[in-house]
C-alpha positions in Angstrom: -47.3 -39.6 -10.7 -47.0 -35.6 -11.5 -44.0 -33.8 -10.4 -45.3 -30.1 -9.3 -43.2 -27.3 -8.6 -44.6 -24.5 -7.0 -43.0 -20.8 -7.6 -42.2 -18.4 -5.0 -44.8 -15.8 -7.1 -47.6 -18.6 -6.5 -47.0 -18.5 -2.9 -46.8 -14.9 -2.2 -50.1 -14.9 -4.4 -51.5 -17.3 -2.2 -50.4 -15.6 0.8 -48.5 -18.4 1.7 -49.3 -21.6 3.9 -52.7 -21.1 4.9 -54.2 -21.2 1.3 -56.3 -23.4 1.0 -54.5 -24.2 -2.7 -51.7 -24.4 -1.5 -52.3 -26.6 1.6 -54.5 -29.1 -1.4 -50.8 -29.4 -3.2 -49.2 -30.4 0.4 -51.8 -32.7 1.2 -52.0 -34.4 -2.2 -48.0 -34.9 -2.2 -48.0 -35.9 1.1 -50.9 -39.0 -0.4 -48.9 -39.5 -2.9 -50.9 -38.5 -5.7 -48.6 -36.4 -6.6 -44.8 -35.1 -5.6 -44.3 -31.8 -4.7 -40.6 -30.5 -5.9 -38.9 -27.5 -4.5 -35.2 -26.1 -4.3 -33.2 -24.7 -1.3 -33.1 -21.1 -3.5 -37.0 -21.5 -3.7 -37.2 -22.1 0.0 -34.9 -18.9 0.8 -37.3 -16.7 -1.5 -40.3 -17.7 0.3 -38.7 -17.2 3.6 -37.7 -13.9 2.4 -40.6 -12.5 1.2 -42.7 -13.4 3.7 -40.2 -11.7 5.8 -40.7 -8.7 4.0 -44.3 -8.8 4.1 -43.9 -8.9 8.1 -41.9 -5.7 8.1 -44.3 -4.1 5.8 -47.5 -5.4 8.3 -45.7 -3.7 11.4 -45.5 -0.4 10.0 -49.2 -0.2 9.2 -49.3 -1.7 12.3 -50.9 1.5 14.5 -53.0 2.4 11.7 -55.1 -0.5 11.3 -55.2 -4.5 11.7 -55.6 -5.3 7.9 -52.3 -6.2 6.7 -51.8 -7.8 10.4 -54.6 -10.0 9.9 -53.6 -10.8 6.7 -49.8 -11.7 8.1 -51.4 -14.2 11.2 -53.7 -15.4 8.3 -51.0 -16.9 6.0 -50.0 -19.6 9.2 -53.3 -20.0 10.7 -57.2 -19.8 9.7 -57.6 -17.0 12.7 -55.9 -13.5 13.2 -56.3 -14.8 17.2 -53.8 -16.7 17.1 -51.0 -14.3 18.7 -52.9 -11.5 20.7 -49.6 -8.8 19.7 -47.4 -8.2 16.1 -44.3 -10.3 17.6 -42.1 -10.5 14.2 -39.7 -13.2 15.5 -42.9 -15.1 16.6 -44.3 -14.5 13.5 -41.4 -16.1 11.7 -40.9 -18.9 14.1 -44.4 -20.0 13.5 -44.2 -20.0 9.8 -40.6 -21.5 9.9 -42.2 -24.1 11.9 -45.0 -24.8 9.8 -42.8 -24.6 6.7 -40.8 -27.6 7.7 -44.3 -29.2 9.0 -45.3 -28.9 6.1 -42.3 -30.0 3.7 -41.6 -33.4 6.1 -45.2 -34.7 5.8 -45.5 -34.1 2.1 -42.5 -36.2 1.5 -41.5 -33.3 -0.7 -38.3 -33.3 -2.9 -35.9 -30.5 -2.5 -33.0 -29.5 -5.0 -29.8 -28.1 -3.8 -27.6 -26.1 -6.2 -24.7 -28.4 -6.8 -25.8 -29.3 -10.5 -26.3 -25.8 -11.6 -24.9 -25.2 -15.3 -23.4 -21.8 -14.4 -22.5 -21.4 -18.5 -25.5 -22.4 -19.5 -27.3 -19.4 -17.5 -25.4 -16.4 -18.4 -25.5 -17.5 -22.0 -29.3 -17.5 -21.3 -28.4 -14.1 -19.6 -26.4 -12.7 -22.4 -29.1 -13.4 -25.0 -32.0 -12.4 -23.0 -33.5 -15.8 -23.3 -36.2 -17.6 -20.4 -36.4 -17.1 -17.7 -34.5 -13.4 -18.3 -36.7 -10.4 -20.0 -35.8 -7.3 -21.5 -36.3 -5.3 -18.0 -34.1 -5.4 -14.8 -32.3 -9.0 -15.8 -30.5 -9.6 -13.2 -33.4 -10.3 -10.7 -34.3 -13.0 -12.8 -30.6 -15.0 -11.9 -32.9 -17.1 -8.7 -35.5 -18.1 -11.6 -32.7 -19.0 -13.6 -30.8 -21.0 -10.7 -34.4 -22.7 -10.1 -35.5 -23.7 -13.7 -31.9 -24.4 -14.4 -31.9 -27.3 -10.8 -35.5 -28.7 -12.0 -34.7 -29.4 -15.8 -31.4 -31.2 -14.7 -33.3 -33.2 -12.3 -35.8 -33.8 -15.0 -33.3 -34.7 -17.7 -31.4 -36.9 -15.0 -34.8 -38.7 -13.6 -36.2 -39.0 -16.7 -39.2 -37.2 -15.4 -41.6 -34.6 -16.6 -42.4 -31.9 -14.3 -45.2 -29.2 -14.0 -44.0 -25.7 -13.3 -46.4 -23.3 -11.7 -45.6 -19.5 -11.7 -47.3 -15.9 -11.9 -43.9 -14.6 -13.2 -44.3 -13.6 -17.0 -40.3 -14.1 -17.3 -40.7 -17.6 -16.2 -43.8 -18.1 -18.2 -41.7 -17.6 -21.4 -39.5 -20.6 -20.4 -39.5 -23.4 -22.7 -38.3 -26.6 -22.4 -39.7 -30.6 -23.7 -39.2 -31.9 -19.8 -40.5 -28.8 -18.2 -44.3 -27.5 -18.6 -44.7 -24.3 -17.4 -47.8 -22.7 -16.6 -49.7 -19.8 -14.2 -52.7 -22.5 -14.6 -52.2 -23.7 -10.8 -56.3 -23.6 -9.6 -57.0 -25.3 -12.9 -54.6 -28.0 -12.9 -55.3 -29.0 -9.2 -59.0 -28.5 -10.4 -58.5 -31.6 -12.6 -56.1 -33.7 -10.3 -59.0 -33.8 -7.4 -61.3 -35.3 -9.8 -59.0 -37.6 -11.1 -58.7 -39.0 -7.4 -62.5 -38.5 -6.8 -62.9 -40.9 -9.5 -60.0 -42.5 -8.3 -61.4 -43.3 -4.7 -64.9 -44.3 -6.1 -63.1 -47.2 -8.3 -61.3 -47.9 -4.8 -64.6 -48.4 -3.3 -66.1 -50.7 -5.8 -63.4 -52.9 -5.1 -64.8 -55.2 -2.8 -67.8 -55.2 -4.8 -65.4 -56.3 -8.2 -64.2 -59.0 -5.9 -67.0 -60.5 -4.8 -68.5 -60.5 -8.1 -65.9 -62.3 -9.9 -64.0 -64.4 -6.8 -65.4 -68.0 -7.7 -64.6 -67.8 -11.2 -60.9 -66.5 -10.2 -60.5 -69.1 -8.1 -61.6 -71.8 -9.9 -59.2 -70.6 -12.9 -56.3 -70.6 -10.1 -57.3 -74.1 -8.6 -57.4 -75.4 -12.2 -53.4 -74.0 -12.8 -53.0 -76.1 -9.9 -54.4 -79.1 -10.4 -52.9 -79.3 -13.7 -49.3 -79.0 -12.7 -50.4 -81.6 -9.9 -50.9 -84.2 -12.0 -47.6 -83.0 -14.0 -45.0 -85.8 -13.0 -42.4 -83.1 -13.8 -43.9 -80.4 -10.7 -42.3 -83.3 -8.4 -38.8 -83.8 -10.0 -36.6 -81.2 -8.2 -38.4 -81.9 -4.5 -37.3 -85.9 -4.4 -33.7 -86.1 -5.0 -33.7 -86.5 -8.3 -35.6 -89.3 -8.3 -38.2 -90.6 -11.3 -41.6 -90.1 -10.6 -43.4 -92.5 -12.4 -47.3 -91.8 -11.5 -49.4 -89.3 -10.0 -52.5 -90.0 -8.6 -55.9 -88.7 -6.2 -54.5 -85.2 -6.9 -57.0 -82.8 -5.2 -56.5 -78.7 -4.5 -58.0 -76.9 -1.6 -58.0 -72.8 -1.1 -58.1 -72.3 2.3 -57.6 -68.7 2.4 -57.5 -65.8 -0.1 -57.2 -62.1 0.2 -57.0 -59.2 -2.5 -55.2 -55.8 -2.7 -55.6 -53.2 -5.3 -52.6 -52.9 -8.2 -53.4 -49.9 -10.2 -55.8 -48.2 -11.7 -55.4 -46.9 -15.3 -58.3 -45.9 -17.6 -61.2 -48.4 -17.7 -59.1 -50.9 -16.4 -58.4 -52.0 -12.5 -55.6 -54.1 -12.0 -55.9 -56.2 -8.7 -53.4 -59.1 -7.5 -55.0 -62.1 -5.4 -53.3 -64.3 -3.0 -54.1 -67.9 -1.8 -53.0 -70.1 0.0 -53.7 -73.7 -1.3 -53.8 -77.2 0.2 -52.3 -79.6 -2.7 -52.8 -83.5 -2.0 -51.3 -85.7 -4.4 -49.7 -89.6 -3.9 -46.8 -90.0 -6.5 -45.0 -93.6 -7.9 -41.6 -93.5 -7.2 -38.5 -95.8 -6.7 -37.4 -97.4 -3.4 -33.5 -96.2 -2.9 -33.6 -98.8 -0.3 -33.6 -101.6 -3.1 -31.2 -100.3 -5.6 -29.5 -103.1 -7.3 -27.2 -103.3 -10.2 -27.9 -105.7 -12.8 -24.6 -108.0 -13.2 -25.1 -108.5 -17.3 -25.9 -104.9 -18.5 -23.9 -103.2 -15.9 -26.7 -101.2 -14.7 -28.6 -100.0 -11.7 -32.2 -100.4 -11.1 -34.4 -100.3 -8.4 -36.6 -103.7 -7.4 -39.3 -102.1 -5.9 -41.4 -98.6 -6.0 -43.7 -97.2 -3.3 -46.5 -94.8 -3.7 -45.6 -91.6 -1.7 -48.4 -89.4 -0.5 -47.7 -85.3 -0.7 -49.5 -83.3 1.2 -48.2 -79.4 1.0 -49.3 -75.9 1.8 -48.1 -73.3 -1.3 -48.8 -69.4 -1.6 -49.9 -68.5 -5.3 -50.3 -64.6 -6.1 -52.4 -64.0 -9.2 -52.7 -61.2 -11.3 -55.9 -60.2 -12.8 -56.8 -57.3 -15.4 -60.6 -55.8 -14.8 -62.4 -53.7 -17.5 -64.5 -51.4 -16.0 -65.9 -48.2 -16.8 -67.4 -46.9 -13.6 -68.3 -48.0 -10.3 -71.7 -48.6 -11.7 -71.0 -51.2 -14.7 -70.8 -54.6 -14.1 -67.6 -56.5 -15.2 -67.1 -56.3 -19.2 -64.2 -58.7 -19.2 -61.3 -59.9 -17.1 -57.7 -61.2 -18.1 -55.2 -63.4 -16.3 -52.2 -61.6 -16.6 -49.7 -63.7 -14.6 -49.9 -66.5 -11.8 -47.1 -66.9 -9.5 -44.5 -64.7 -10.6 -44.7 -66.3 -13.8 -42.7 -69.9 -12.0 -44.2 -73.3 -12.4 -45.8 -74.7 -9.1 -43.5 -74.9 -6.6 -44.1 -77.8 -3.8 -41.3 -78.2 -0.8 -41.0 -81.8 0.7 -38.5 -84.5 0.3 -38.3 -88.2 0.8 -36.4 -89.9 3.7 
C-alpha cells in the first residue's frame, strides 16, 4: 500500500477540501488503497492559511463575490451554502469537515516528538533541502515536516510519496522519501490500478466457478489420503494402535471463497470447506488388556472395529494466473492446505 503525504502548498493549490483531487486522496485512503499521512504542523499550516484566505475574502468582500465564492467553495460544491461572509462560521465548517474528513480516511498523523532538532539546523546552516538560498527561515515547518515523515519512514520501514508545489521541498532528497509536484499524475495512475483492480474483483466468481470441481476434487483427494493414513488417528484415541483403516469416504458439504490478493497476472484466492470424513479404524479393546505371565508383557485379547464419523474445516490456498478478466485460466497452483498441518480429526474412544 502507498503512503501519501500531501503538502500544505497542494492544498492551498487545490483550494482546499472541496477539490475534487483532493477529496479522490481521502476517499482512496479512507478504502484502503492507499494511507494518507499527515503531521499536526501540517494540519496547523492548513488551518492557517485557509484562515488567511478568509480575511483576505472579507475585505473584497463589498466589492464583489469572487473571492467569497471561492472561500464557501473550498467546503462545499455551492457558494449557497451560508447566505452572509460569517468568518467564524466559515472556520467552524471547515474545522468540521477537516476532522470529517481525517477520521474516515483512517489517516495517520505525526506529532513532533521524534524531531532531530540537530539534524535541521545543520540542514539550516548549509542551506541543504528543504531550506533555499532566499528567506530560510520560513522553510523550518518544511523542515519539521520532512524531518517527522523520513523518521517514520526509517522507523516503519516504509516508503512514502511526498507531494508538494514548494520548489524548496522539491529539492529534498532522501532513499525512503519520493518527493514530487506530480500529484494529478500519480493519482491518475492509482485509479486505474483499482479500475483494473475492481474488474479482476468482478471476475471472481466467474474464476470460481470455472475451476471449483477440480479444486475440490484436489482437496477431497488430501483428505482421503490422510484417511486411510493409520497415523491421522493416533493422537485422537489415547494412544492407542490403530491397526486398519477401512470404507474411508469424504463428503464437502459446504464451501465458500474470498479473495487474498491480487498481484500482477496472478489472483490469489483462499477456499474453505467443510468436509464430512467417514472412516471405521482396527484398534485394541482396553477392556481385555492382559499381561502375558512368560514374557512379562501386556497385550490386548481382542480388537474392535471403531467407526469415525467427523466434521473438519480445511482452508485452501490457491494461486490463479490470469491476465485479464477476459482470459480463461492459464494455470493454477496449490499453495498451502490447512495451514500447512496434517488432517486434524477430534473424537475419542470410551
Amino acid at each position: 500500500m502507498d503512503n501519501i503525504f500531501l503538502d500544505t502548498s497542494i492544498f492551498i493549490n487545490q483550494n482546499y477540501l472541496n477539490s475534487p483531487i483532493i477529496k479522490e486522496f481521502f476517499n482512496l485512503s479512507s478504502l484502503g488503497y492507499l494511507r494518507l499521512i499527515t503531521t499536526t504542523i501540517t494540519l496547523e499550516e492548513i488551518l492557517s492559511n485557509y484562515t488567511k484566505s478568509v480575511s483576505a475574502a472579507k475585505l473584497t468582500y463589498n466589492k464583489g463575490v469572487k473571492d467569497y465564492e471561492k472561500v464557501l467553495r473550498s467546503i462545499h460544491s455551492t457558494p449557497a451554502s451560508l447566505p452572509e461572509f460569517n468568518e467564524e462560521s466559515f472556520l467552524k465548517l471547515f474545522n468540521a469537515e477537516l476532522l470529517r474528513l481525517l477520521l474516515n480516511s483512517k489517516c495517520t498523523i505525526l506529532d513532533t516528538k521524534k524531531v532531530d532538532v540537530q539534524k535541521i539546523f545543520n540542514q539550516y546552516f548549509t542551506t541543504t533541502g528543504p531550506f533555499g538560498n532566499g528567506n530560510k527561515k520560513s522553510e523550518f515547518p518544511d523542515a519539521f515536516v520532512l524531518n517527522i515523515i523520513e523518521n517514520w519512514a526509517i522507523e516503519q520501514k516504509q516508503d512514502c510519496f511526498i507531494f508538494s508545489n514548494d520548489g524548496d521541498m522539491l529539492k529534498f532528497k532522501h532513499p525512503k522519501l519520493r518527493v514530487s509536484n506530480n500529484f494529478k499524475g500519480y493519482l491518475d495512475e492509482r485509479i486505474r490500478e483499482i479500475e483494473e483492480y475492481k474488474s479482476r474483483i468482478s471476475y471472481i466468481p466467474k474464476v470460481y466457478e470455472n475451476s471449483k470441481k477440480v479444486w475440490l476434487e484436489i482437496i477431497l483427494n488430501w483428505v482421503n489420503d490422510r484417511l486411510e493414513d493409520t497415523d491421522t488417528y493416533y493422537d485422537y484415541i489415547n494412544a492407542t494402535t490403530v491397526h486398519d483403516v477401512i470404507d474411508t469416504t469424504a463428503e464437502i458439504i459446504s464451501d465458500k471463497y474470498s479473495l487474498v490478493s491480487v498481484e500482477g497476472d496472478y489472483i490469489i484466492i483462499e477456499v474453505t470447506t467443510i468436509i464430512r470424513c467417514k472412516s471405521k479404524i482396527l484398534v485394541d479393546d482396553e477392556n481385555t488388556l492382559y499381561k502375558d505371565q512368560d514374557t512379562k508383557e501386556w497385550h490386548y485379547a481382542k480388537q474392535f472395529w471403531f467407526t469415525v464419523e467427523e466434521e473438519v474445516e480445511l482452508t485452501t490456498i490457491f494461486n490463479v494466473s490470469l491476465k485479464s478478466k477476459n482470459d480463461s485460466i492459464n494455470t493454477f497452483d496449490m499453495i498451502e492446505i490447512n495451514n500447512g498441518n496434517e488432517l486434524e480429526i477430534e473424537f475419542a474412544i470410551g
